[in-house]
MIDOSE-1310 file (N, C-alpha, C; in nm, 2 decimals, decimal comma, always signed):
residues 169
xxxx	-1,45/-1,24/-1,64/-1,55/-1,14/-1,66/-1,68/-1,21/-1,71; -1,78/-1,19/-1,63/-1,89/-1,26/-1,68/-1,97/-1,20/-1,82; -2,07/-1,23/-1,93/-2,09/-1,25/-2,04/-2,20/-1,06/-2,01; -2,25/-1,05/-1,89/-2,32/-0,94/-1,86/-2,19/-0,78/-1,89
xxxx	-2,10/-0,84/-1,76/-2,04/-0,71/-1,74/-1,95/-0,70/-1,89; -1,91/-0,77/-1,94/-1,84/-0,77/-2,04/-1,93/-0,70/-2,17; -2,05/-0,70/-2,16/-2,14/-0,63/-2,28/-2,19/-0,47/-2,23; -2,17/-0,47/-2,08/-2,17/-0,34/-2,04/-2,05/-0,23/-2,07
xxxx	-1,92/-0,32/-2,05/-1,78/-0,28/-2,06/-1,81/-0,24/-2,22; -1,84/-0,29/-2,28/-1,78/-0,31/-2,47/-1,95/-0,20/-2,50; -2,01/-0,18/-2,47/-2,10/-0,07/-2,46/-2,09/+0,09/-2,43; -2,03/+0,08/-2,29/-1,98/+0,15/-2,25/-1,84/+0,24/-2,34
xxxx	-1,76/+0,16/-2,40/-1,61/+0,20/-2,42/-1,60/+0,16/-2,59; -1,66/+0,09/-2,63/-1,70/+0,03/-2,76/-1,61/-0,07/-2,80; -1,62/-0,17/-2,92/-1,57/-0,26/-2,91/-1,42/-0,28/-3,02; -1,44/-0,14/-3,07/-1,30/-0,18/-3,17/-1,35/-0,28/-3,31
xxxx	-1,26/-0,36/-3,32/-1,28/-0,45/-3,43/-1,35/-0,58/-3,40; -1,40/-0,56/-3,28/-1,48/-0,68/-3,17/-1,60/-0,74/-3,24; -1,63/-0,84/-3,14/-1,74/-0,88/-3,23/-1,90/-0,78/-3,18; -1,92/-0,66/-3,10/-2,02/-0,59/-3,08/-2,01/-0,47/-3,20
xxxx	-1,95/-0,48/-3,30/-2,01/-0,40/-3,41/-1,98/-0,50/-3,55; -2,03/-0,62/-3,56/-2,01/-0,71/-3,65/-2,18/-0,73/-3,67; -2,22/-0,72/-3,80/-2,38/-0,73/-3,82/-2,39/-0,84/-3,81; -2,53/-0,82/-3,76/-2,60/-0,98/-3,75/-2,64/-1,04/-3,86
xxxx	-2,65/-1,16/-3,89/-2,68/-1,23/-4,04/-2,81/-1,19/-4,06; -2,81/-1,20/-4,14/-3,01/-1,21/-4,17/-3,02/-1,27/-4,27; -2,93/-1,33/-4,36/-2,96/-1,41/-4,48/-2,86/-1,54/-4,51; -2,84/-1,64/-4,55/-2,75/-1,77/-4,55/-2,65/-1,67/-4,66
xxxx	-2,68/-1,60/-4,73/-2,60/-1,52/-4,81/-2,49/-1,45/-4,70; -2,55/-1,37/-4,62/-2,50/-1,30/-4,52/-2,42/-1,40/-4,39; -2,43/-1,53/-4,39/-2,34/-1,60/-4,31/-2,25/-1,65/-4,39; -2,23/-1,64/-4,50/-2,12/-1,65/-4,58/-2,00/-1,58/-4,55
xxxx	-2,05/-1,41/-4,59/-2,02/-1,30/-4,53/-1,95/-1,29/-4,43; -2,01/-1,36/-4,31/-1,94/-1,37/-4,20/-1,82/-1,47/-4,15; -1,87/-1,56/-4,21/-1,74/-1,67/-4,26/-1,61/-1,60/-4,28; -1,66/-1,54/-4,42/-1,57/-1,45/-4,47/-1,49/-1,38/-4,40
xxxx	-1,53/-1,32/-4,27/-1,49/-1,22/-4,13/-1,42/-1,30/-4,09; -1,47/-1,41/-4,06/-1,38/-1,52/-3,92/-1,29/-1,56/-3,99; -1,28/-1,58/-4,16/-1,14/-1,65/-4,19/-1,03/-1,57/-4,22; -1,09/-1,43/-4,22/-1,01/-1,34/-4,21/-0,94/-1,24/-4,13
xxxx	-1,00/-1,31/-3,98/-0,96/-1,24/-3,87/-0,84/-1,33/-3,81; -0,77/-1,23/-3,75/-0,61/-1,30/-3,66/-0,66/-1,42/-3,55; -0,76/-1,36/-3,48/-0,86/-1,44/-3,34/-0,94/-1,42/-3,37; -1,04/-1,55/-3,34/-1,16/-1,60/-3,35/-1,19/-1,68/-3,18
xxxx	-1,31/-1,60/-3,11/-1,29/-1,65/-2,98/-1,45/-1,68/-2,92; -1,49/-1,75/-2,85/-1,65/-1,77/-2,78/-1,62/-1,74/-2,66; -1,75/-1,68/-2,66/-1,74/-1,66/-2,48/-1,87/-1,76/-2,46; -1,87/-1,86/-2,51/-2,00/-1,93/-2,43/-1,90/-2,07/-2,43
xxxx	-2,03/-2,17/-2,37/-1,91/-2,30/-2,32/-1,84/-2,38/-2,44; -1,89/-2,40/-2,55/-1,84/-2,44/-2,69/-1,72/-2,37/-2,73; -1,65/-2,47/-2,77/-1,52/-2,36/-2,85/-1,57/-2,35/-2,97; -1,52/-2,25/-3,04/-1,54/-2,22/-3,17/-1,58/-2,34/-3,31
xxxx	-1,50/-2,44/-3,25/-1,47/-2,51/-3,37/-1,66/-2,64/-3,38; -1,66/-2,62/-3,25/-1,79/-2,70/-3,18/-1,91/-2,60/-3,22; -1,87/-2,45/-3,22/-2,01/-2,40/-3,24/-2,06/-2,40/-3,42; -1,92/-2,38/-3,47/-1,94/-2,41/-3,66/-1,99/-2,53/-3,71
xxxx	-1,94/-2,65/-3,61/-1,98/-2,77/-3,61/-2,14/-2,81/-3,62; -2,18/-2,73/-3,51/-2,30/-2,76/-3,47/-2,38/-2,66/-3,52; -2,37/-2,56/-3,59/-2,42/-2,52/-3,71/-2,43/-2,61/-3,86; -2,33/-2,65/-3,90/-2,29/-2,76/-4,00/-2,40/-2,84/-3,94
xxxx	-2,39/-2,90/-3,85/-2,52/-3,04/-3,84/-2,66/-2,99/-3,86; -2,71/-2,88/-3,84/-2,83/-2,80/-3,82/-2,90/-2,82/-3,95; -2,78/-2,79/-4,02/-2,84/-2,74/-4,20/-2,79/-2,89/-4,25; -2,72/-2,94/-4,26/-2,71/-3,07/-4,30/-2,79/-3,16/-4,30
xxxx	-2,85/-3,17/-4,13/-2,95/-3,24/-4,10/-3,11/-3,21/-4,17; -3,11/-3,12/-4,19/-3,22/-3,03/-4,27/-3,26/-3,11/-4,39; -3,16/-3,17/-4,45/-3,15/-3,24/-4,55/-3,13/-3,37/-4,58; -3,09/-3,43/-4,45/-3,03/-3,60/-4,47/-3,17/-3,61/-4,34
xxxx	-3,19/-3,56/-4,26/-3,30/-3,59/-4,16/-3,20/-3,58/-4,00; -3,28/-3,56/-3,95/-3,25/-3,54/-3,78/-3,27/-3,69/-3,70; -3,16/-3,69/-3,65/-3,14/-3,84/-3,55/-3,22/-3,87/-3,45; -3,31/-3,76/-3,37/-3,39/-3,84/-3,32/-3,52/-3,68/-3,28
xxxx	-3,62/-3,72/-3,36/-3,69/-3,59/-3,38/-3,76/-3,63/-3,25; -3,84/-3,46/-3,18/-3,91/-3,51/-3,10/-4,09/-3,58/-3,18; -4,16/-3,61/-3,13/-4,27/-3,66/-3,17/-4,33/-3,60/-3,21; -4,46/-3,62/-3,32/-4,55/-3,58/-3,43/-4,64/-3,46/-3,30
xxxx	-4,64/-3,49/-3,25/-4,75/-3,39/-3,14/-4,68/-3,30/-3,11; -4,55/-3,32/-3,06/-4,47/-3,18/-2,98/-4,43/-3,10/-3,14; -4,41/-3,15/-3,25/-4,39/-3,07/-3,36/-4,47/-2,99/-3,37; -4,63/-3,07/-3,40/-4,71/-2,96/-3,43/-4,76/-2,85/-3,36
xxxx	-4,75/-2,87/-3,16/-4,78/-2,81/-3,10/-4,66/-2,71/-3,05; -4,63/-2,77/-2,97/-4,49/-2,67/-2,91/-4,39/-2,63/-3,00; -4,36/-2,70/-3,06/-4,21/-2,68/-3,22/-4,24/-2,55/-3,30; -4,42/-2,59/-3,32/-4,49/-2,50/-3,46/-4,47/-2,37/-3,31
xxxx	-4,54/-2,38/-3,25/-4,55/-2,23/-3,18/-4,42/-2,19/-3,16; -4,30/-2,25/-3,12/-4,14/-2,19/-3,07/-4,14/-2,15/-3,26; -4,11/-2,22/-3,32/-4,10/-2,13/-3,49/-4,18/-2,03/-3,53; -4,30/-2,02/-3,47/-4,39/-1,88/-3,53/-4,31/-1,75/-3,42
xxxx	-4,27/-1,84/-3,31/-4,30/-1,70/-3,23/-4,11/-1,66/-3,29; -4,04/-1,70/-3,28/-3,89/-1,68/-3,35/-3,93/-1,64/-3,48; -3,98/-1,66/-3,56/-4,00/-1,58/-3,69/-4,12/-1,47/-3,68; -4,19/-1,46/-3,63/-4,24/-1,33/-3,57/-4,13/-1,24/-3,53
xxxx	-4,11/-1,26/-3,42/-4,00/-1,21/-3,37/-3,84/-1,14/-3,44; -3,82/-1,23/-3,55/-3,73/-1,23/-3,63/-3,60/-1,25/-3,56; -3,63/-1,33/-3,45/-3,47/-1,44/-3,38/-3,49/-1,53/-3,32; -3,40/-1,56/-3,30/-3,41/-1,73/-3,15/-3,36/-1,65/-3,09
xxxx	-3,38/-1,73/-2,99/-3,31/-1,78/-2,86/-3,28/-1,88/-2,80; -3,19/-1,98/-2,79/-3,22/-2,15/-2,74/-3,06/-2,13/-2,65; -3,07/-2,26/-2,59/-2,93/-2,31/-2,49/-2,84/-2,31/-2,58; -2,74/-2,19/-2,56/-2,64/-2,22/-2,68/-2,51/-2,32/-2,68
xxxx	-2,53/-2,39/-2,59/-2,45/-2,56/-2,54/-2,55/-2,67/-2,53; -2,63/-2,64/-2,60/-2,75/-2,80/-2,56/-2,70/-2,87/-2,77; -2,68/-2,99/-2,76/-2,65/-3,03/-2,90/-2,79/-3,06/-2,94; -2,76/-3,08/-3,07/-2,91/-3,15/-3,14/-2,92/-3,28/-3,12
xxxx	-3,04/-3,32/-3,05/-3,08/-3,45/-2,98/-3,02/-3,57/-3,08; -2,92/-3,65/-3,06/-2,90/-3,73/-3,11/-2,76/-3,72/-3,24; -2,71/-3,61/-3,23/-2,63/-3,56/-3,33/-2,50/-3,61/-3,28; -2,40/-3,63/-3,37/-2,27/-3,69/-3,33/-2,23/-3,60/-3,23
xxxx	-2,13/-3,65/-3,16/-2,04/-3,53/-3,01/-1,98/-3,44/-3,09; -1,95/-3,31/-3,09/-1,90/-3,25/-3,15/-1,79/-3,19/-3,10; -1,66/-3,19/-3,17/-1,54/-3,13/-3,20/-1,51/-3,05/-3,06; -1,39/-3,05/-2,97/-1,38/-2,96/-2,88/-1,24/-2,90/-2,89
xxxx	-1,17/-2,98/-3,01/-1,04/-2,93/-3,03/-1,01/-2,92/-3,16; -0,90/-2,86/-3,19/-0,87/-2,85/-3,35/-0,93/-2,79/-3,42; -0,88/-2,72/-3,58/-0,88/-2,60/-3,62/-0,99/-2,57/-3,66; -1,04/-2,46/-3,65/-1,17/-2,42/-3,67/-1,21/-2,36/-3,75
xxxx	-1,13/-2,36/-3,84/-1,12/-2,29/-4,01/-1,20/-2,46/-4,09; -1,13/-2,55/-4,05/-1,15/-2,68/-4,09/-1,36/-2,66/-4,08; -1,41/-2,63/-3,97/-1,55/-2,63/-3,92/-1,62/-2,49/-4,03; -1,51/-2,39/-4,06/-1,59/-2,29/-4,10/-1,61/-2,35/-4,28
xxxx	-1,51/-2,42/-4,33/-1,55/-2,48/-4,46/-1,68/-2,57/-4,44; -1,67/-2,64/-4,33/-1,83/-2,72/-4,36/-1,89/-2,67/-4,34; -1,92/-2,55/-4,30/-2,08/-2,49/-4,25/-2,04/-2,42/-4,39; -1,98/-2,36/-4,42/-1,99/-2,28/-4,59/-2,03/-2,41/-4,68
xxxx	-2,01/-2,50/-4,65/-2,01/-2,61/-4,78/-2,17/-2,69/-4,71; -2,18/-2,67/-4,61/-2,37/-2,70/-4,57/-2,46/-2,61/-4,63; -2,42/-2,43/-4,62/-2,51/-2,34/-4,65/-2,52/-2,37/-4,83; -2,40/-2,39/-4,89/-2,40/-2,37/-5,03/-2,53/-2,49/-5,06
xxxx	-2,46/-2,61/-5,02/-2,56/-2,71/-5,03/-2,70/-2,71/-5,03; -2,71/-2,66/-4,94/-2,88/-2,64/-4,86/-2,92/-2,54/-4,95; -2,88/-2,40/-5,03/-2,94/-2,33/-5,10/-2,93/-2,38/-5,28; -2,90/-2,50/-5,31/-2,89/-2,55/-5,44/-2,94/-2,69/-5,43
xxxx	-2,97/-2,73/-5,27/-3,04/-2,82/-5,30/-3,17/-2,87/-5,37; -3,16/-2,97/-5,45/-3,35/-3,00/-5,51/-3,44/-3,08/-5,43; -3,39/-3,11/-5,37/-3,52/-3,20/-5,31/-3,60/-3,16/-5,18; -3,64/-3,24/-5,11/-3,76/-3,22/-4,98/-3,65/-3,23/-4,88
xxxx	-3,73/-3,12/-4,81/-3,63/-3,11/-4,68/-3,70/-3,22/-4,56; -3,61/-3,26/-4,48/-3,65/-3,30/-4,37/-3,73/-3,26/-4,28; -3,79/-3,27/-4,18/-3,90/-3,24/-4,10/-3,79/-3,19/-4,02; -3,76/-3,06/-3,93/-3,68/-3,05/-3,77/-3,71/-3,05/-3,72
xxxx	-3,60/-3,14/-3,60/-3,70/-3,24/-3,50/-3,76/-3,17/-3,37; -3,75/-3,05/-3,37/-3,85/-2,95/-3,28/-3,97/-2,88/-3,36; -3,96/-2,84/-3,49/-4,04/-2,73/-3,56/-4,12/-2,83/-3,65; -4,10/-2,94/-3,68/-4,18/-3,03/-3,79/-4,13/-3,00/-3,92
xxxx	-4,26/-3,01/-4,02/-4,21/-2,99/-4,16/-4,20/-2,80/-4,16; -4,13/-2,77/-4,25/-4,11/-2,65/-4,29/-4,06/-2,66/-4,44; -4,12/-2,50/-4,47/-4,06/-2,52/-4,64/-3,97/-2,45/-4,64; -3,90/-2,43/-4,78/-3,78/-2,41/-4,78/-3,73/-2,24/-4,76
xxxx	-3,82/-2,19/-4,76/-3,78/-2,07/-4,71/-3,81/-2,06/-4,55; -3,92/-2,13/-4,50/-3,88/-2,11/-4,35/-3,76/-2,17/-4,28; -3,71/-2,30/-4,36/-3,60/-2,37/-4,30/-3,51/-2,25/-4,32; -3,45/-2,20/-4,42/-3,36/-2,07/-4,45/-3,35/-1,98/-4,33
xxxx	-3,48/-1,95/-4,29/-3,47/-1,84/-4,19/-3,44/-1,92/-4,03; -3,48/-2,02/-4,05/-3,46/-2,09/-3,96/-3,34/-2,11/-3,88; -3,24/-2,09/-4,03/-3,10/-2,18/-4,01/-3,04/-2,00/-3,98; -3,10/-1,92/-4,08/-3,01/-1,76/-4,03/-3,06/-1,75/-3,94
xxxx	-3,14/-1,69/-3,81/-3,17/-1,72/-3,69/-3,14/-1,82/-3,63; -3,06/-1,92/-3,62/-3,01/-2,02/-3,55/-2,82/-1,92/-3,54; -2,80/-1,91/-3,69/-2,66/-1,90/-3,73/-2,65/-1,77/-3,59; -2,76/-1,66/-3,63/-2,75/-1,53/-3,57/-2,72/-1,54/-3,39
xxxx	-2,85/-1,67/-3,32/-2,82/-1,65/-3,24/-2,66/-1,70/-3,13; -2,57/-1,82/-3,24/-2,47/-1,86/-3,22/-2,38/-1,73/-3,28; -2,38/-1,64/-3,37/-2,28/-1,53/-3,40/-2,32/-1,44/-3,25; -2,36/-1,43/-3,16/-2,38/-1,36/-3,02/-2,27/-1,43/-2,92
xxxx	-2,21/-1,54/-2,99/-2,13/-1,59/-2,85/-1,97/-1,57/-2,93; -1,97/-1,55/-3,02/-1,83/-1,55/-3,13/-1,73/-1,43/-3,10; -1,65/-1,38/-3,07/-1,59/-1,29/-3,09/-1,47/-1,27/-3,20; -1,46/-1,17/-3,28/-1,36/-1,19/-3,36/-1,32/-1,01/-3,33
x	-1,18/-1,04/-3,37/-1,04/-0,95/-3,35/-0,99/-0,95/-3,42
């Protein structure tokens, strides 16, 4: 069933304990929360091309990276120009949207097997990190510098638009 008819279907008929009535994050508090959901659900399932354990992964590197620095940023010009405009208009907006299978330029391969509870402790142990951290954040390698509350939103709008491919049961 394609990712369309399947949100017509679960609209249509509703979704149960599915993931179409699971709120969206809006706060690193609130993906905690959701953690919380996935580690307490029977199945935990994607409908996009990443398996689960690759998409927690690659949240983990997002916020991590935030902090240790990004492996290969794009350049001082596309930050300020195109980066800064894609982050005003997503925080205007109050979401992303990006390739939810493209990795972060330069980031290790990420995980395609194995348990995914193991992925959901590091992205809880990245957010906790990233919100008690003291120092300067990294520049990200699409949006430039940001401060510490735009990175925050940054990372729950990133979390939000990868909780759209997650299903939990």
């Amino acid at each position: 069933m394609k990712r369309r008819e399947l949100l017509v279907v679960t609209a249509a008929f509703g979704a149960g304990s599915g993931w179409a009535d699971q709120p969206k994050v809006q706060s690193l508090d609130g993906a905690l929360f959701w953690l919380d959901r996935l580690e307490k659900s029977r199945t935990v399932k994607t409908m996009g091309e990443w398996p689960v354990v690759a998409v927690l992964e690659h949240l983990s590197q997002s916020i991590e990276m935030s902090m240790d620095g990004f492996p290969e940023p794009k350049n001082v010009a596309f930050q300020h120009t195109t980066g800064a405009a894609a982050f005003a208009f997503f925080n205007w907006r109050g979401a992303m949207s990006h390739n939810l299978s493209e990795p972060i330029p330069g980031a290790p391969a990420l995980t395609r097997e194995g348990n995914w509870r193991k992925s959901s402790a590091r992205l809880r142990a990245a957010v906790t990190r990233f919100e008690t951290h003291p120092g300067a954040l990294m520049p990200h390698f699409a949006y430039g510098k940001l401060s510490q509350s735009e990175f925050a939103r940054a990372h729950v709008m990133h979390i939000a638009n990868h909780q759209d491919e997650i299903i939990v049961i």
